[in-house]
Steps between C-alpha positions, in 0.01 A plus 500: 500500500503564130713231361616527054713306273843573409702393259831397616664345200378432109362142626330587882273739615413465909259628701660802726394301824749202374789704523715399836804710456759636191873482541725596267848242603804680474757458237186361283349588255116413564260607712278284688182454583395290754112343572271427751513122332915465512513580149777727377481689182698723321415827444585665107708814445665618213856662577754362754490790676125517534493263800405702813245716301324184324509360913344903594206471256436181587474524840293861482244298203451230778448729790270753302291154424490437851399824586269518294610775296 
C-alpha cells in the first residue's frame, strides 16, 4: 500500500493512511476530516459554495494515495 501526504489545511499535512472518514455536516459550512487518532481537522476551501467539490478532491487525493496512484 502506497501511502503520501496531504495537505488538508494551511497548518496540517497527514499521511493518507490517517484519514478515517470526511463528512461534510449539513447546514455547515466546513468540511471535516476525521483521523485514525480522534483528531478532527478542518479542511480549507475558498468559496461557500465550494464545499462538496473541496470534500470530492479530497477524498479522490486520499484514495489515489492509497492506491497507489
Amino acid at each position: 500500500m502506497a501511502d503520501k501526504l496531504i495537505r488538508v489545511n494551511s497548518r496540517v499535512s497527514v499521511m493518507a493512511s490517517m484519514v478515517a472518514y470526511v463528512e461534510a455536516p449539513e447546514f455547515r459550512d466546513e468540511v471535516c476530516v476525521h483521523l485514525t487518532d480522534g483528531r478532527i481537522e478542518y479542511l480549507e476551501y475558498s468559496m461557500r459554495n465550494e464545499r462538496w467539490s473541496a470534500k470530492d478532491r479530497f477524498e479522490k487525493a486520499v484514495n489515489d494515495a492509497l492506491s497507489g496512484a
